[in-house]
Backbone bond lengths (Angstrom), bond angles and torsions (degrees), N, CA, C in turn:
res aa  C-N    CA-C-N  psi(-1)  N-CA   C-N-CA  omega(-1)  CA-C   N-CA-C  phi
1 X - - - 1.471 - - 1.522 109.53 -
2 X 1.303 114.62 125.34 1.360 107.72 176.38 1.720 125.18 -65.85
3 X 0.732 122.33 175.79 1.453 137.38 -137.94 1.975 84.34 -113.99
4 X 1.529 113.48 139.38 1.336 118.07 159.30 1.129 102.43 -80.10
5 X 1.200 123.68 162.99 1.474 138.98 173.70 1.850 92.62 -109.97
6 X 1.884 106.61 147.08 1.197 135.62 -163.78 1.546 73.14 -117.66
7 X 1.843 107.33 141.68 1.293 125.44 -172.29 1.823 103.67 -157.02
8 X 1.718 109.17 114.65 1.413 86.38 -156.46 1.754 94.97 -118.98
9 X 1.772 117.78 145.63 1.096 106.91 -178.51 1.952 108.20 -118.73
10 X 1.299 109.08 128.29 1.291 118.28 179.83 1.482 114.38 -83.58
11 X 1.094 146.99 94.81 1.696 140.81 -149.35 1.748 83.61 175.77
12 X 1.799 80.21 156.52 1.640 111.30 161.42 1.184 139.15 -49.98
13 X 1.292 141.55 153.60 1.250 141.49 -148.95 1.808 77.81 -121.55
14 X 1.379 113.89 133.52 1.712 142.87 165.09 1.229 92.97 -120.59
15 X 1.548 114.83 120.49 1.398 124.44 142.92 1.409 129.78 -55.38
16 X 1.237 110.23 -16.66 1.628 114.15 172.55 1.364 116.76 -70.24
17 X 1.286 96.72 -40.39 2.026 111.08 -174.00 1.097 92.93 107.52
18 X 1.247 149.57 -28.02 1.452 150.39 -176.50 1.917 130.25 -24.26
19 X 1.347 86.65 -61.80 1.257 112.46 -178.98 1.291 125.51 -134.40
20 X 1.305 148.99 153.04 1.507 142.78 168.25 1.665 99.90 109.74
21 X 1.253 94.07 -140.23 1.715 99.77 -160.39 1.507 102.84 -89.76
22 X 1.377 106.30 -4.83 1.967 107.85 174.33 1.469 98.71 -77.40
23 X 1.540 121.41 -52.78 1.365 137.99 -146.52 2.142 94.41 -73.43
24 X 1.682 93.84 -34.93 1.541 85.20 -176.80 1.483 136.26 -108.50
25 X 1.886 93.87 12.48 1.622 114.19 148.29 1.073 125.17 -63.23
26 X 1.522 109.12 -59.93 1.492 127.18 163.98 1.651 126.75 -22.62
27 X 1.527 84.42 -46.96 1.986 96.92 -172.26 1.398 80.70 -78.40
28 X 1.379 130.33 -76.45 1.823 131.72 -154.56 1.776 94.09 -27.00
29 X 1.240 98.06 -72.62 1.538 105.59 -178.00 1.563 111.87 -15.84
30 X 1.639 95.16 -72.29 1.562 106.80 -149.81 2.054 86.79 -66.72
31 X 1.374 111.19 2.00 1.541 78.91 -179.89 1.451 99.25 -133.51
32 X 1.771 113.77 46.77 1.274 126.54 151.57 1.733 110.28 74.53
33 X 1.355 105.89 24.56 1.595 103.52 179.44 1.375 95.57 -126.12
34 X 1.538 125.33 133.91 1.296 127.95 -169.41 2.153 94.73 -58.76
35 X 1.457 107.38 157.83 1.753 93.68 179.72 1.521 81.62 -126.42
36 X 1.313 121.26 143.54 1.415 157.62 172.27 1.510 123.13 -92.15
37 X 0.851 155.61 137.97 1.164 140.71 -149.09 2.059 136.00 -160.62
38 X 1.016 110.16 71.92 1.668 120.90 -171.70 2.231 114.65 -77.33
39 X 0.649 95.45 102.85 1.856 109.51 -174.24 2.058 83.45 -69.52
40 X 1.711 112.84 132.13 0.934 114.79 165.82 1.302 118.64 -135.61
41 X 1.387 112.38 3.12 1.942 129.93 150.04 1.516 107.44 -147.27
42 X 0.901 115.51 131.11 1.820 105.84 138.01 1.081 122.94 -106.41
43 X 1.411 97.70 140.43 1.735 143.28 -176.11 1.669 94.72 -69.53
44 X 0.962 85.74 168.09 1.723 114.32 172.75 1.583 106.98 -160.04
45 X 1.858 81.01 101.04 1.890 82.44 -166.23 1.542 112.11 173.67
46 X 1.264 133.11 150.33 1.029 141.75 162.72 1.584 149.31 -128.74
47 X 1.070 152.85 -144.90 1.504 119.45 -156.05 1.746 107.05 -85.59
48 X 1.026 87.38 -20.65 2.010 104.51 177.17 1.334 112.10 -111.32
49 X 1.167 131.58 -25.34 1.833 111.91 166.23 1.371 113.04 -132.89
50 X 1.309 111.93 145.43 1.926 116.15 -172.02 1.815 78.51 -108.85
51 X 1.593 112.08 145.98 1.502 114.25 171.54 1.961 87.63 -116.44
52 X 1.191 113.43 -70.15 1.500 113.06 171.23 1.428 117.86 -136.91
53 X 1.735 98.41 -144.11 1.556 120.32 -179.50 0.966 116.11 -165.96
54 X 1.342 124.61 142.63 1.491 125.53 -167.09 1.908 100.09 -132.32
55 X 1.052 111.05 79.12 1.686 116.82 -178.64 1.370 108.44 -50.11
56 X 1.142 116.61 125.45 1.573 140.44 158.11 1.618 112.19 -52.69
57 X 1.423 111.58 126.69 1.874 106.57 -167.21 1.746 88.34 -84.98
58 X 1.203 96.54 146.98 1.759 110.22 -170.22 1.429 101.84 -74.07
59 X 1.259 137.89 17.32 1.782 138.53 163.29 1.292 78.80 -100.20
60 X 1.518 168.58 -87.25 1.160 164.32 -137.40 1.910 93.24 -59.09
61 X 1.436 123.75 -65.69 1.435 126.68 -177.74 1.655 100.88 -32.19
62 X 1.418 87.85 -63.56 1.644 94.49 -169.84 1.202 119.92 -36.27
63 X 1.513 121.29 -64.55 1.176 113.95 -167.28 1.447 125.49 -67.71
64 X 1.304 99.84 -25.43 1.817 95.87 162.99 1.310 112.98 -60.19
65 X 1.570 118.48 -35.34 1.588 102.34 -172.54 1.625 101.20 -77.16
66 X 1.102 133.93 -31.13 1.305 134.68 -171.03 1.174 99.19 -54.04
67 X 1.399 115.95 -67.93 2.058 124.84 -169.05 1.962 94.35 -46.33
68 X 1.373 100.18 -48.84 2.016 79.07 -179.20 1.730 109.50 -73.33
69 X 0.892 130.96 -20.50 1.445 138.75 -175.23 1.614 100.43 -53.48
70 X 1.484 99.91 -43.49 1.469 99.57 -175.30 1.444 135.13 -64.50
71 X 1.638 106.93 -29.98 1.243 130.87 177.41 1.482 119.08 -88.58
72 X 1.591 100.92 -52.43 1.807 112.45 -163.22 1.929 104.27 -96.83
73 X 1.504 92.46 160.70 1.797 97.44 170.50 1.532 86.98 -135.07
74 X 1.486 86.75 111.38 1.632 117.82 179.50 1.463 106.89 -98.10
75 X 1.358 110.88 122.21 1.507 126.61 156.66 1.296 141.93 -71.64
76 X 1.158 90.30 -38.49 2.135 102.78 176.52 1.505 93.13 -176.44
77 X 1.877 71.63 162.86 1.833 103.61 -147.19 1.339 114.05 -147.71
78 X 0.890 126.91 101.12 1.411 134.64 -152.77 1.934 92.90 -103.56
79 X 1.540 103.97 119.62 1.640 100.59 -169.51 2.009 76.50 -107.57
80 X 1.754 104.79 153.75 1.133 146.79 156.95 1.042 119.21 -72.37
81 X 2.102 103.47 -154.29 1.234 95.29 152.96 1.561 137.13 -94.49
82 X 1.244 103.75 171.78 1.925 115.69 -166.70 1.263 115.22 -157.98
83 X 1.302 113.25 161.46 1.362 104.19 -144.84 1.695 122.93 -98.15
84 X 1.298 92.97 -5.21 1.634 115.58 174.02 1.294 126.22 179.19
85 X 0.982 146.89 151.30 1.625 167.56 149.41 1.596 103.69 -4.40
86 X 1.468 102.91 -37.90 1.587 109.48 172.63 1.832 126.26 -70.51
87 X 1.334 87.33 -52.96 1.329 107.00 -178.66 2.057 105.67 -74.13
88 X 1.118 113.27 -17.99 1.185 112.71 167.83 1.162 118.01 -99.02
89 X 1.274 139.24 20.74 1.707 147.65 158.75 1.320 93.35 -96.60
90 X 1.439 116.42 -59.09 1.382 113.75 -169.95 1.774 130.43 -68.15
91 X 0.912 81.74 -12.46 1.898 110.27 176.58 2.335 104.76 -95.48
92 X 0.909 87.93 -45.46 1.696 81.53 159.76 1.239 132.61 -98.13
93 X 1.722 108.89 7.99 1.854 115.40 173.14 1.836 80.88 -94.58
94 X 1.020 153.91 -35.18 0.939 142.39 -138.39 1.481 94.78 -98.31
95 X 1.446 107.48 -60.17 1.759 105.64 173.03 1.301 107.73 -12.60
96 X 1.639 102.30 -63.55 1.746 99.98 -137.02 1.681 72.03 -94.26
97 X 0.713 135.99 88.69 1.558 127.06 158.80 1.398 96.80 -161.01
98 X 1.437 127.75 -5.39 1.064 137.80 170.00 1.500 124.69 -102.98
99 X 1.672 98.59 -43.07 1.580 114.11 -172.47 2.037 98.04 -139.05
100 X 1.133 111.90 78.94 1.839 107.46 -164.50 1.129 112.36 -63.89
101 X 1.763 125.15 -4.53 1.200 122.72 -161.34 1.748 94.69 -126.15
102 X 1.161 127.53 19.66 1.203 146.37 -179.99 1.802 117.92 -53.29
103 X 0.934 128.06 58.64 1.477 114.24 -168.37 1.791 116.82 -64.24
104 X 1.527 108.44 129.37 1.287 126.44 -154.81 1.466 101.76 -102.96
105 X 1.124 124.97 137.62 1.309 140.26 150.79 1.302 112.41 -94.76
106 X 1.530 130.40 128.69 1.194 121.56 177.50 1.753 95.87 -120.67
107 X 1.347 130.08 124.22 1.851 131.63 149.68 1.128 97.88 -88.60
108 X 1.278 98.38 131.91 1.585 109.00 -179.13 1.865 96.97 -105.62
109 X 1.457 105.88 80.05 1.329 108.25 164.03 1.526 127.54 -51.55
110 X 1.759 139.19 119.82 1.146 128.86 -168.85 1.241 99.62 -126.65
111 X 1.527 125.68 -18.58 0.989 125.78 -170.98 1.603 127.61 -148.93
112 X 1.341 132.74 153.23 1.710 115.96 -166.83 1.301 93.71 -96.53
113 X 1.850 115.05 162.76 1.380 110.25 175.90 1.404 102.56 -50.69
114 X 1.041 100.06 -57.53 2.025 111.44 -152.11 1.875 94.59 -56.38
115 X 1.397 127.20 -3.37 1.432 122.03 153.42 2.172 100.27 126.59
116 X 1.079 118.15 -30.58 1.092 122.82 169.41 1.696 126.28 -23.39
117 X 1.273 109.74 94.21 1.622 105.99 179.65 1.591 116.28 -82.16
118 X 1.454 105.71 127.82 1.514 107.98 -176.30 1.752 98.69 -93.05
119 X 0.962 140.41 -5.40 1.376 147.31 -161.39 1.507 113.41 -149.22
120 X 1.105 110.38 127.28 1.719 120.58 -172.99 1.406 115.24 -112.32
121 X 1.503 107.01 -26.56 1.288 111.94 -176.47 1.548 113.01 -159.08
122 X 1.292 132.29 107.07 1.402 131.64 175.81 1.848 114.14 -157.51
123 X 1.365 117.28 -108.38 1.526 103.88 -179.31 1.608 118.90 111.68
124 X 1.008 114.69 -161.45 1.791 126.38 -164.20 1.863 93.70 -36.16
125 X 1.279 99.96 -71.26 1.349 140.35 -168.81 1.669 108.30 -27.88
126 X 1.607 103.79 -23.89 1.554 129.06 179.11 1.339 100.24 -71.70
127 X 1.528 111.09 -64.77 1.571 118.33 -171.15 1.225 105.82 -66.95
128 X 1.334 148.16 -13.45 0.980 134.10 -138.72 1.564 94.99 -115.62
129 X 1.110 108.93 -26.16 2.062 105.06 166.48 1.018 141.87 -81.31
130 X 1.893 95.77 19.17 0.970 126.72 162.21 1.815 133.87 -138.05
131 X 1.101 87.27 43.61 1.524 116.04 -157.42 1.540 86.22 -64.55
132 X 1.359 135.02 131.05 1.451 135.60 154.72 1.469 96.26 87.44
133 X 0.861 160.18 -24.72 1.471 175.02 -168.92 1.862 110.35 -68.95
134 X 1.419 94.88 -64.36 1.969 101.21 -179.52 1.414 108.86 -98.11
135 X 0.981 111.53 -166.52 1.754 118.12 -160.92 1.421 109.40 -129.10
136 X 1.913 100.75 -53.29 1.358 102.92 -174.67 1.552 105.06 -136.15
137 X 1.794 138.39 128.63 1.373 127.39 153.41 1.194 114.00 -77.55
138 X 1.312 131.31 150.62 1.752 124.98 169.34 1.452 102.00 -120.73
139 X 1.504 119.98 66.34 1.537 95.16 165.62 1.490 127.63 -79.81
140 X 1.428 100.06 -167.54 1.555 106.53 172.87 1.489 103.32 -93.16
141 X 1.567 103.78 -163.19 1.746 93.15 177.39 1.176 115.78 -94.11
142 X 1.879 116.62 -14.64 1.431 121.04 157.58 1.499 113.99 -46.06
143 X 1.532 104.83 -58.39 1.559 105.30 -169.81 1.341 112.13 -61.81
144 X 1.233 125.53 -9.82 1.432 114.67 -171.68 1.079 103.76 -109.79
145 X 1.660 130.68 -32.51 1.138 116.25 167.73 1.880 116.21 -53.20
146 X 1.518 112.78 -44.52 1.149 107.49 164.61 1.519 144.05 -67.68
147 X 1.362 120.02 -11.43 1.630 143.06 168.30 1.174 92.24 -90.72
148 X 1.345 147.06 -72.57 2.101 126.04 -173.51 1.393 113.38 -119.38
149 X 1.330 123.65 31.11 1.542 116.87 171.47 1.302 97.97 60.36
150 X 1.829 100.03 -135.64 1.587 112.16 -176.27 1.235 120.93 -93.20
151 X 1.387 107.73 19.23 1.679 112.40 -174.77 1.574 116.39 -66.57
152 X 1.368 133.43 122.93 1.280 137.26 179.47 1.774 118.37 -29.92
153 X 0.887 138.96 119.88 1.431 116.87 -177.58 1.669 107.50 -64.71
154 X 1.384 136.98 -37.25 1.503 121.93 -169.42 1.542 96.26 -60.77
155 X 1.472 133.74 -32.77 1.109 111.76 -173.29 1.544 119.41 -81.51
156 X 1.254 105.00 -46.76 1.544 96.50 152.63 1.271 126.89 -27.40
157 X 1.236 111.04 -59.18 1.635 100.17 -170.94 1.977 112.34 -86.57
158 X 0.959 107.52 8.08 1.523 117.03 167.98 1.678 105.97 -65.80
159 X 1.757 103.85 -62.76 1.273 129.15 -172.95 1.304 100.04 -77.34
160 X 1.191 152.15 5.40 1.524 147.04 157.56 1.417 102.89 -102.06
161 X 1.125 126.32 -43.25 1.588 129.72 -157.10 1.212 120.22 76.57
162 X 1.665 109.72 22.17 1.842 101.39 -174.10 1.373 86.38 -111.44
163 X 1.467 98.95 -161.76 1.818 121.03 164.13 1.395 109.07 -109.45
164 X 0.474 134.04 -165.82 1.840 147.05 -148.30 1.441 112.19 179.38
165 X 1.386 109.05 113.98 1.877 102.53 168.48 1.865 84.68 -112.21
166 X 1.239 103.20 141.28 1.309 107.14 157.39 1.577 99.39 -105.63
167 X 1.341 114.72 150.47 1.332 131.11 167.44 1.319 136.45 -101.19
168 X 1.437 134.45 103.91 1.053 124.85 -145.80 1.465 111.69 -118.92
169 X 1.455 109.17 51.45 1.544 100.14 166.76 1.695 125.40 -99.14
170 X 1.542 108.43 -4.35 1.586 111.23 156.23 1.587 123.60 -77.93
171 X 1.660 107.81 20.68 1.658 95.39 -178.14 1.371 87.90 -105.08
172 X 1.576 103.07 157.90 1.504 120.00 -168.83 1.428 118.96 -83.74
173 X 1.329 106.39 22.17 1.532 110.71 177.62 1.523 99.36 -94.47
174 X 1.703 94.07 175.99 1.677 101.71 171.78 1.246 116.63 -103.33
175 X 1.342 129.93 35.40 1.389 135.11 124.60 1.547 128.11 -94.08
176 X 1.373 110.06 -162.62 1.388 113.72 -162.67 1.681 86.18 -154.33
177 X 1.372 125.99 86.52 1.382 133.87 166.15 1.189 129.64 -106.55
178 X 1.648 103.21 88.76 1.847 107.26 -175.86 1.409 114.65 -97.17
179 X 1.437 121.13 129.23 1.530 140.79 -162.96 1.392 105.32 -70.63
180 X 0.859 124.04 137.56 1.837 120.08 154.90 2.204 108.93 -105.13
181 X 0.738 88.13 112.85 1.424 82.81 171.43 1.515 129.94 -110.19
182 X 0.857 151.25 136.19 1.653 148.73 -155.35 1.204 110.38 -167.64
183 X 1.498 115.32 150.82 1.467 126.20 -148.63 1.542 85.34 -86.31
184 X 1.529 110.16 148.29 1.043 121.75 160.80 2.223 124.10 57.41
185 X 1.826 84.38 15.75 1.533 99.73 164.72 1.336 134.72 -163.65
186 X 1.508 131.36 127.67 1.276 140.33 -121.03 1.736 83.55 -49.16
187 X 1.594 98.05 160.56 1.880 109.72 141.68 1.429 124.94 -47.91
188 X 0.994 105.64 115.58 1.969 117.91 160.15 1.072 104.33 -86.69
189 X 1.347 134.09 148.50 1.560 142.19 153.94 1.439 99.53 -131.70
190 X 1.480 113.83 126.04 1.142 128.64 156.58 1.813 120.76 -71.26
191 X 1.113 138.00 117.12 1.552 119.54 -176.56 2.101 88.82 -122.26
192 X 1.671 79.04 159.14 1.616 93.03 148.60 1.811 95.15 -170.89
193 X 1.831 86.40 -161.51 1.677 84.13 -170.78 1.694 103.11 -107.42
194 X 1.329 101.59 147.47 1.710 120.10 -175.35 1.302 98.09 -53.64
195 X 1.072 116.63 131.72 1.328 146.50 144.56 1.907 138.83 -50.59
196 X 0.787 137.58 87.11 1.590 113.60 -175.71 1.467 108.49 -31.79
197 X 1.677 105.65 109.79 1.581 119.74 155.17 1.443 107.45 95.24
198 X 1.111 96.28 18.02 1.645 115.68 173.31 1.866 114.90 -44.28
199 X 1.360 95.40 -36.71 1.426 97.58 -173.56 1.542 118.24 -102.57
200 X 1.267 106.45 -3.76 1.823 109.88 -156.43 1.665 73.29 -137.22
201 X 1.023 151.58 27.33 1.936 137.08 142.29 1.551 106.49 -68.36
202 X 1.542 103.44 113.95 1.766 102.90 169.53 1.289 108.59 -45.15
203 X 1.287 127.06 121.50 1.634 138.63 106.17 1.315 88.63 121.66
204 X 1.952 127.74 48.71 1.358 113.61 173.98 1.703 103.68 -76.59
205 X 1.374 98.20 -39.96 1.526 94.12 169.99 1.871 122.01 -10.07
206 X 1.382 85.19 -91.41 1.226 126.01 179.49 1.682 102.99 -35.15
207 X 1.556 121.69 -60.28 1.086 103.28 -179.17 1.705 144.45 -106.85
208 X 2.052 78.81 22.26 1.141 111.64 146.15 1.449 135.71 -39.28
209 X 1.077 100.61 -82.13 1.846 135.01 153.03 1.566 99.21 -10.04
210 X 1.667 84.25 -85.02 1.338 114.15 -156.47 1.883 107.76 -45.42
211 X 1.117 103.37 -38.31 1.940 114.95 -177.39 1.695 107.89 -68.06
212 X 1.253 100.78 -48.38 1.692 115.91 169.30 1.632 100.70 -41.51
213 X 1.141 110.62 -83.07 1.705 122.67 179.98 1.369 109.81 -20.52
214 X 1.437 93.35 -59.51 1.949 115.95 -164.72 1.877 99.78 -60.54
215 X 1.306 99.56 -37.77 1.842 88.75 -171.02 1.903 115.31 -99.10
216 X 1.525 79.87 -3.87 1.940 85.89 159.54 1.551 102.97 -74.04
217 X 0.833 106.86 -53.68 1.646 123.51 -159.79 1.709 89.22 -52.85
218 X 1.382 109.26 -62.55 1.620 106.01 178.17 1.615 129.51 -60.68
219 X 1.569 107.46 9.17 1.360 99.59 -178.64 1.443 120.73 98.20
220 X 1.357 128.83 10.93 1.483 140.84 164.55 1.451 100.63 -82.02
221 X 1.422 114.53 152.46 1.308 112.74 133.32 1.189 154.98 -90.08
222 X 1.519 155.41 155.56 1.278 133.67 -150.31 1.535 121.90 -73.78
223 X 0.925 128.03 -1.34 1.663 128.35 161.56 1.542 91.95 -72.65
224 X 1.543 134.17 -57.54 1.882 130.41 -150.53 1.128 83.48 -75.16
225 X 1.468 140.77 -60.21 1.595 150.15 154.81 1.344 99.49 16.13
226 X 1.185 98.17 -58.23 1.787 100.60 -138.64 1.552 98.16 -106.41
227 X 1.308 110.96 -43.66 1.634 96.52 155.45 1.120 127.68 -70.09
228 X 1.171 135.73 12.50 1.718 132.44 166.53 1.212 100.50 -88.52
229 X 1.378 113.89 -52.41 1.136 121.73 -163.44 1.715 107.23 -58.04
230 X 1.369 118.60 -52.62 1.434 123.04 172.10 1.633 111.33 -48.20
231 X 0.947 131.89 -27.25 1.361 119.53 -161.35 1.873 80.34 -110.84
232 X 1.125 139.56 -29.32 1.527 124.67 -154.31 2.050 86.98 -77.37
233 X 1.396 113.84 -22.83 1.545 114.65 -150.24 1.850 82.34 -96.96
234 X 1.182 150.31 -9.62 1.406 158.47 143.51 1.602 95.37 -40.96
235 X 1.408 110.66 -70.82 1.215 111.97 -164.90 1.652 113.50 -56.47
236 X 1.659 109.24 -12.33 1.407 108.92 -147.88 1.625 71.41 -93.55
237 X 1.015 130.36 -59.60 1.322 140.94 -164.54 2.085 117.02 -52.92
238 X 1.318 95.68 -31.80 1.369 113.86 163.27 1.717 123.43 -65.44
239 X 1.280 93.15 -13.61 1.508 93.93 -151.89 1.376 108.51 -86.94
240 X 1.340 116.83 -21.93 1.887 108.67 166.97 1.763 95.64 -145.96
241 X 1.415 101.88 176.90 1.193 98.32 -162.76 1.923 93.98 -95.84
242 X 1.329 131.88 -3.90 1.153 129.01 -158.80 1.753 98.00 -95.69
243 X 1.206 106.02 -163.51 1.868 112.91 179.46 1.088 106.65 -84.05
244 X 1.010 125.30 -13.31 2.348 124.65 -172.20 1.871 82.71 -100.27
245 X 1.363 103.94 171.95 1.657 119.71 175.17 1.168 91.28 -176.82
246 X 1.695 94.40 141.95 1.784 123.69 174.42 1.359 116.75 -60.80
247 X 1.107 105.02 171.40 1.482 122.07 170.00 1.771 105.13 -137.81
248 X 1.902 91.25 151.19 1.266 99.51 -162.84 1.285 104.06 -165.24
């Protein structure tokens, strides 16, 4: 019998379940890979209002990842949010010092749906302390406009060595066209058609990511990855008419 794959997500704790490390168990689950699980703030907040955050000091992160280090052989790891540029070098020297062959997803969360900015000031300088380190970023087009300005993404991701999905459900068209970019192979764009609330559903981000991770882990590669994942997070968004959505 084959073996489940262990899939671990480093992100915030939502009391709603919405989003964070609830929202991206949930997805692992619903896509048959046990989900693992490290809290690196809690929120105070729910699918319609963020009040704050109280970040977890990364010797506290650690040792949760250590206690699973001991037991599990983790493949990929889809990190959330975190609390700075610092704590995210030091949180991916540790990965691979545990698991070296670990492929990382990093969302570079900047902001809560309900509008809440966790970051005021950061940029290139973020990705870059982790240059060769992650595999894939998934921002939005906020986050990317804010992580490289107007910088091209193939070149970006030349000079990082990762891939890049940009996500495109904040552009004002009536699709939803998120990029895959990867060193040394053409652009993919995944498209379909917008949805009511396509952009304002708690925690598509999040279980964005999180589905990507889940179908590496199962043996896709990151283009099928990433289109499953786009159409499974439709479904997530379909699934009630309010700001939270099921999994299934």
């Amino acid at each position: 019998m084959n073996q489940i794959p262990y899939v671990l997500s480093i992100a915030g704790f939502d009391p709603s379940g919405g989003a964070g490390v609830l929202a991206d168990v949930k997805t692992f689950e619903a896509h048959k890979v046990f989900g693992l699980g490290v809290v690196s703030a809690l929120t105070y907040q729910h699918e319609s209002h963020f009040a704050s955050v109280n970040w977890v000091a990364f010797d506290e992160i650690a040792k949760q990842i250590e206690v699973l280090a001991q037991k599990y052989r983790i493949g990929f790891v889809k990190i959330g949010l975190i609390e700075s540029g610092e704590c995210l070098q030091q949180l991916v020297n540790l990965l691979k010092s545990f698991w070296p062959d670990c492929f990382i997803i990093w969302d570079p969360i900047l902001k809560a749906s309900s509008g809440f900015d966790f970051h005021e000031s950061a940029g290139l300088e973020i990705a870059q302390l982790v240059k060769g380190k992650i595999n894939l970023i998934t921002p939005n087009i906020p986050e990317y406009e804010f992580l490289f300005g107007t910088e091209q993404a193939q070149a970006i991701v030349n000079d990082l060595e990762c891939a890049i999905l940009v996500k495109g459900g904040h552009s004002d068209k009536d699709v939803v066209c998120d990029q895959l970019y990867q060193m040394n192979k053409d652009c993919v764009s995944v498209v379909s058609k917008k949805v009511e609330g396509d952009w304002q559903k708690h925690g598509t981000g999040c279980v964005l990511s999180a589905a990507i991770c889940a179908h590496l882990a199962n043996g896709y590669d990151l283009k099928k990855a990433c289109t499953n994942a786009h159409f499974y997070v439709k479904k997530f968004i379909a699934s009630h008419e309010s700001l939270l959505g099921f999994h299934g």
